[in-house]
DRENNUKE-326560 format. One record per atom (N, C-alpha, C): residue number from 1; residue in one letter; atom name; z, x, y. Coordinates in steps of 0.05 Angstrom, whole numbers, plus 5000, padded with zeros to 4 digits. Atoms other than C-alpha are relative to their C-alpha. Example, Ala and Ser with C-alpha at 12.3 -4.5 7.8 and 13.67 -1.06 7.14 Angstrom:
<recs>
   pos   code   site      Z      X      Y
     1      A      N   5000   5018   4976
     1      A     CA   5156   5246   4910
     1      A      C   5000   5018   5024
     2      S      N   4999   4984   4976
     2      S     CA   5143   5273   4979
     2      S      C   5014   4985   5022
</recs>
This chain:
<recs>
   pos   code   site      Z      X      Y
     1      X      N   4991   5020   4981
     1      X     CA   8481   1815   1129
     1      X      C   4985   4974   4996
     2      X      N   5019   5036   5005
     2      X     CA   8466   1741   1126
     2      X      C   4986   4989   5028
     3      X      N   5011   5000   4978
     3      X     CA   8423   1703   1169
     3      X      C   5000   4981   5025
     4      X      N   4974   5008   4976
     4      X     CA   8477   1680   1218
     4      X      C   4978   5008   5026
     5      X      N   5005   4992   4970
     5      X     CA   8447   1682   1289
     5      X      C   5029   5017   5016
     6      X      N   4979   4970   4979
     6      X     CA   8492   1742   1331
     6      X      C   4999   4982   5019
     7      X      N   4984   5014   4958
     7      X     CA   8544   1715   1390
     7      X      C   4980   5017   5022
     8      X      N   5013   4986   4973
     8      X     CA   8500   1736   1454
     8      X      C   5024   4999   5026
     9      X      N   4977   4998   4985
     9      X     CA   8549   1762   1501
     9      X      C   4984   5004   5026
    10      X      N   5004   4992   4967
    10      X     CA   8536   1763   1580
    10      X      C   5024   5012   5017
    11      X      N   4974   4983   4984
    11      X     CA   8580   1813   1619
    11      X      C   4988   4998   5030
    12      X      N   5000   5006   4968
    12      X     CA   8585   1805   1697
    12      X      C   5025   5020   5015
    13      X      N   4970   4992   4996
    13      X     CA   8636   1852   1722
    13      X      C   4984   5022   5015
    14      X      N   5005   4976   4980
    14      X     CA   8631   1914   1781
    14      X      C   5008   5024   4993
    15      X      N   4994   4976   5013
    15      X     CA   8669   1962   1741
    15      X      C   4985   5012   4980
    16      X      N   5013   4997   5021
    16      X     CA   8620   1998   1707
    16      X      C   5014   5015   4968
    17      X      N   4981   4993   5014
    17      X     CA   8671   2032   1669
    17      X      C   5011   4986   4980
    18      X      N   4992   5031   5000
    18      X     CA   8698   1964   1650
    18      X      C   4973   4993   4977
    19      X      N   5030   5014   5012
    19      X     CA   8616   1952   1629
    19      X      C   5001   5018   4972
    20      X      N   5016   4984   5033
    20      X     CA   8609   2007   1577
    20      X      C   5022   4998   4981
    21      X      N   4985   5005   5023
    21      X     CA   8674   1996   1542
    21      X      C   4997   4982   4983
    22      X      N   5006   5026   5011
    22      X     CA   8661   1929   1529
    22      X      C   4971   4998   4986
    23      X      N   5039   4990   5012
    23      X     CA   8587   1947   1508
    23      X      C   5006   5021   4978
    24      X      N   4990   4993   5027
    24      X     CA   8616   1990   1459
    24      X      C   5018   4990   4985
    25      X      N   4987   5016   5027
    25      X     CA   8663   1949   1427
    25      X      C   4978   4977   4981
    26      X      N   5026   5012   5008
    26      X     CA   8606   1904   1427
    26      X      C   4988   4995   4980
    27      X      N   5024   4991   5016
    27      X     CA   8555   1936   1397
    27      X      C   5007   5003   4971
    28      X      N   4993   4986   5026
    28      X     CA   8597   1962   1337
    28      X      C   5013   4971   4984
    29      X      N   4993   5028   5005
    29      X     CA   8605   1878   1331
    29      X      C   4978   5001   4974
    30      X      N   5021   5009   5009
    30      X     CA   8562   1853   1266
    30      X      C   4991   4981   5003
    31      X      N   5007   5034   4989
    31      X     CA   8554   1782   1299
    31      X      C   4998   5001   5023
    32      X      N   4999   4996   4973
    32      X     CA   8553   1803   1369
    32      X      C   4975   5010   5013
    33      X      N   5015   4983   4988
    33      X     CA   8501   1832   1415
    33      X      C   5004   4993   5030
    34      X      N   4996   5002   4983
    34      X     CA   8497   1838   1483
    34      X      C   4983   4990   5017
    35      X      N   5027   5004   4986
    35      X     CA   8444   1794   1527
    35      X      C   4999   5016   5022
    36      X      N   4999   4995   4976
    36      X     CA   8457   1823   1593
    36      X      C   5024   5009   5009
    37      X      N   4969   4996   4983
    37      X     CA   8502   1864   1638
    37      X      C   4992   4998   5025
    38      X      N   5012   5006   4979
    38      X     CA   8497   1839   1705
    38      X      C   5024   5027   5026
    39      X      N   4981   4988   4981
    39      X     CA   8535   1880   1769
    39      X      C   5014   4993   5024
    40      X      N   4991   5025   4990
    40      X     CA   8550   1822   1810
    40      X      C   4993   4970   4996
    41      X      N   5004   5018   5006
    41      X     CA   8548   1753   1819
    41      X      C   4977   4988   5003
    42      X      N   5032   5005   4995
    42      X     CA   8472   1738   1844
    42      X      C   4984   5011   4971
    43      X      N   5025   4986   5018
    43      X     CA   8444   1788   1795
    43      X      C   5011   4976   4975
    44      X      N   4987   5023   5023
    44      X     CA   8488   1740   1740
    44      X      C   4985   4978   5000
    45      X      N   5015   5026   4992
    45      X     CA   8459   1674   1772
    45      X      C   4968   5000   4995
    46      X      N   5022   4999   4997
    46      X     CA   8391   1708   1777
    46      X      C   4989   5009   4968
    47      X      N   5009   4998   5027
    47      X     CA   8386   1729   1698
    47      X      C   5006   4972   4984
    48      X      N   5001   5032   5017
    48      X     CA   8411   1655   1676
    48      X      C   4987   4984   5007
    49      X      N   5018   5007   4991
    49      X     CA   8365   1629   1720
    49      X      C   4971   5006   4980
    50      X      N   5021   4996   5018
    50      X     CA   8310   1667   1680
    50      X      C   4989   4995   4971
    51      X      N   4984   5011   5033
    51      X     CA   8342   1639   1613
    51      X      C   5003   5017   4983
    52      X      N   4975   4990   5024
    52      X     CA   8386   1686   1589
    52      X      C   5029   4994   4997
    53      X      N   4973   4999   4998
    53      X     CA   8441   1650   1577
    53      X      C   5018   5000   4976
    54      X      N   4981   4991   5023
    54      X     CA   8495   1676   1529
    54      X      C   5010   4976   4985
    55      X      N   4988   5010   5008
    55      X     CA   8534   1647   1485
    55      X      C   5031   4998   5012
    56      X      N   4970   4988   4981
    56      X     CA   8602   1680   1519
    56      X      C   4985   5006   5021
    57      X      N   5005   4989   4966
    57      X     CA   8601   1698   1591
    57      X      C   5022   5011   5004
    58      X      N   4977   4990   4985
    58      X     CA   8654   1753   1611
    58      X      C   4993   4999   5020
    59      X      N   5005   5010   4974
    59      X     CA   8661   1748   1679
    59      X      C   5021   5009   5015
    60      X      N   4985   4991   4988
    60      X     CA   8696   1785   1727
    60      X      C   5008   4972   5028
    61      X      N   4997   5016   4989
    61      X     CA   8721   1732   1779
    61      X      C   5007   5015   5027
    62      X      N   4988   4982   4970
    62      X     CA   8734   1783   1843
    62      X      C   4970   5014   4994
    63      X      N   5019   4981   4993
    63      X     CA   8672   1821   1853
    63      X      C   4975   4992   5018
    64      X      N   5014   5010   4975
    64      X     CA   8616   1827   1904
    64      X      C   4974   4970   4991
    65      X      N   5021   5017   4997
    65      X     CA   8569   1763   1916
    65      X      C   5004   4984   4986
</recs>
């Protein structure tokens, strides 16, 4: 592999179901990784706050907070 910096993905979504699919498509990315899976919208605000912020942000747009 060359020495490309990997997409950092941030997932935000309540379905955890939802979370690990997408975490395995992911993972089996060679340019991808995953910074963070958050389980609402605070915990989301409160890890970009800390400076993890992705490159992508999925983002559920209905879920708590």
């Amino acid at each position: 592999m060359n020495d490309m910096k990997k997409i950092q993905v941030g997932l935000a979504d309540d379905n955890q179901d939802f979370c690990n699919a997408v975490k395995e498509f992911i993972c089996k990315q060679d340019n991808m990784e995953i910074l963070f899976i958050a389980c609402d919208g605070l915990e989301t605000l409160e890890l970009i706050d800390k400076g993890k912020i992705p490159d992508v942000l999925v983002l559920d747009m209905v879920m708590p907070h």
